[in-house]
PLY file of the C-alpha trace (Angstrom):
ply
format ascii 1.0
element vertex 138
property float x
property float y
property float z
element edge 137
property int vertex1
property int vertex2
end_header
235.49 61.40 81.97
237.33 59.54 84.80
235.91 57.94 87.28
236.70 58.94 90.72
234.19 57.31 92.97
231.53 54.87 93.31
229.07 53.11 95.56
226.15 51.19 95.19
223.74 53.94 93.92
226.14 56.67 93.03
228.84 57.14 90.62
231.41 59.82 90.55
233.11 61.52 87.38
235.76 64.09 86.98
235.54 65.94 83.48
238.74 67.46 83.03
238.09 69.35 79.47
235.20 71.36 81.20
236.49 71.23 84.92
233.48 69.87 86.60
232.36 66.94 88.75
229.55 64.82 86.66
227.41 62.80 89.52
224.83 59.81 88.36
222.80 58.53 91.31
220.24 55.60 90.32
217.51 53.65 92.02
217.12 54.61 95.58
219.70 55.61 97.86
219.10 55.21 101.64
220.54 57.81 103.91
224.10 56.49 104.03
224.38 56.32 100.50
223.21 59.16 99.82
224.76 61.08 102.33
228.53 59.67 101.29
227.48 60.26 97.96
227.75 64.03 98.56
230.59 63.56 100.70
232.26 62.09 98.14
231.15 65.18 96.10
232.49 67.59 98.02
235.71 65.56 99.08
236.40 66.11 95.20
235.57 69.92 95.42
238.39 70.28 97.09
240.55 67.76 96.08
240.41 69.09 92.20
239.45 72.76 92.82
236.19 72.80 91.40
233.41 74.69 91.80
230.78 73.31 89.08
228.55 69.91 89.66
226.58 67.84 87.73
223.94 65.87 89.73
222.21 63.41 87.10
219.41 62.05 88.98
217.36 60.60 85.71
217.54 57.26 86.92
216.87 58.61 90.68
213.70 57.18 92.28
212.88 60.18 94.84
214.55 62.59 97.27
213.52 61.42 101.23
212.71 63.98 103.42
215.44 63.02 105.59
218.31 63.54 102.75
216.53 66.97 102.60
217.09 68.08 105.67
220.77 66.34 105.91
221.67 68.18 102.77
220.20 71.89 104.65
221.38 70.96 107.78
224.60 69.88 107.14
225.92 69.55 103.62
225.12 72.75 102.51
226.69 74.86 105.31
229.77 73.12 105.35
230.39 72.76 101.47
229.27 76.37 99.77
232.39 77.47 102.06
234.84 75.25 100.71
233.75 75.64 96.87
230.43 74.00 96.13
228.83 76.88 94.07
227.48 75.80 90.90
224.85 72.99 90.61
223.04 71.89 87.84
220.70 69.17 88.35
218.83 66.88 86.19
215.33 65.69 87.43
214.43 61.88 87.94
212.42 60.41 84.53
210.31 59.11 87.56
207.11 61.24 88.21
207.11 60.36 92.25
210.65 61.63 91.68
210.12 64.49 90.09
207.86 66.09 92.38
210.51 64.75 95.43
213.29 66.61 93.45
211.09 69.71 92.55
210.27 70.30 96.48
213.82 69.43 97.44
214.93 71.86 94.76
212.54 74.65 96.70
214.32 74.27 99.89
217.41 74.23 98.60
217.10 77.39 97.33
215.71 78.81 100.39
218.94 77.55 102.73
221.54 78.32 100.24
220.50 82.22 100.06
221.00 82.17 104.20
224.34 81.06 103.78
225.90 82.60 100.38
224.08 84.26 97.18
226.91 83.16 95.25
225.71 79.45 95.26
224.01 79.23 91.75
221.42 75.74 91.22
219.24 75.36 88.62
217.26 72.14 87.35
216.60 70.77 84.25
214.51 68.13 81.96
217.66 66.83 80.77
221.51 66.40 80.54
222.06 68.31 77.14
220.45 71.42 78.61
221.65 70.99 82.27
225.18 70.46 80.66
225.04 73.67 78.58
224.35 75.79 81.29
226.64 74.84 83.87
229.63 74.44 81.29
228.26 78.33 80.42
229.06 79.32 84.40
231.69 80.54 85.71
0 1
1 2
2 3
3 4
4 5
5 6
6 7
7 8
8 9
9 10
10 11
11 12
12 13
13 14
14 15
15 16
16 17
17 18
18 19
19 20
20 21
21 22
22 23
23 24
24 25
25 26
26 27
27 28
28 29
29 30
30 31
31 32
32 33
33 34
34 35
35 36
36 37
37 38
38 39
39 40
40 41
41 42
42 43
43 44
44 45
45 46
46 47
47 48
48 49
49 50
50 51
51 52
52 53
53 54
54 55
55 56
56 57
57 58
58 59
59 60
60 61
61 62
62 63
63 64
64 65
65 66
66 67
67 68
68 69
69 70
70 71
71 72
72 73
73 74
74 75
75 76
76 77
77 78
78 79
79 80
80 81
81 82
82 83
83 84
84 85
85 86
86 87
87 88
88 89
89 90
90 91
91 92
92 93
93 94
94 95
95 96
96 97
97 98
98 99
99 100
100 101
101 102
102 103
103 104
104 105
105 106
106 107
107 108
108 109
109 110
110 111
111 112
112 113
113 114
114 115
115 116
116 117
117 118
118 119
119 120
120 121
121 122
122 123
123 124
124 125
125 126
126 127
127 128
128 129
129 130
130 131
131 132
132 133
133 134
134 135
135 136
136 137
């Protein structure tokens, strides 16, 4: 795993042997983090040619209602274009968290199938599973 980017709440890693983009975010990220976090993201999307991304948020504290509608809004429009396609994300440990995640999850879903039903995201419990999946995508 090399590390390709990092800011105060958010790491970046590019696994070569699998071809995917592993993210960790911990604590809480305001806006700004969050939203160069996923900038960051999709900066290496392109960059690296990948297409599959690992968002670890088990040491997330929650998902604001403003970072949901930044990622609907903007992110996701401008991304799924340019290669974001296959998400696998791993829910916060944190119970507030969780249920942050699980609605943010919801809408996600509902955005990305007005802009492409190739975009593939599915959440999980934990890395091993989350891992297996997305490695298992194409």
């Amino acid at each position: 795993m090399e590390l390709i980017a990092e800011i105060n709440t958010f790491k970046l890693y590019y696994v070569a042997d699998g071809h995917y983009l592993h993210s960790v975010w911990t604590g809480f990220s305001i806006h700004e983090e969050f939203k160069q976090g996923f900038e960051l993201i999709l900066k290496a999307v392109i960059e690296r040619g990948v297409s599959r991304v690992l968002v670890d948020g088990r040491e997330a504290v929650m998902a604001t209602k403003t970072n949901q509608d930044w990622m609907n809004n903007n992110f996701l429009p401008q991304a799924i274009p340019l290669g974001y396609k296959i998400v696998a994300v791993v829910y916060p440990h944190d119970v507030i968290g969780q249920a942050t995640t699980a609605k943010a999850m919801e809408s996600f879903q509902e955005e990305t199938q007005k802009i492409d039903t190739g975009f593939c995201l599915a959440a999980f419990t934990n890395q091993k599973e989350a891992l297996s999946w997305l490695k298992a995508q194409s």
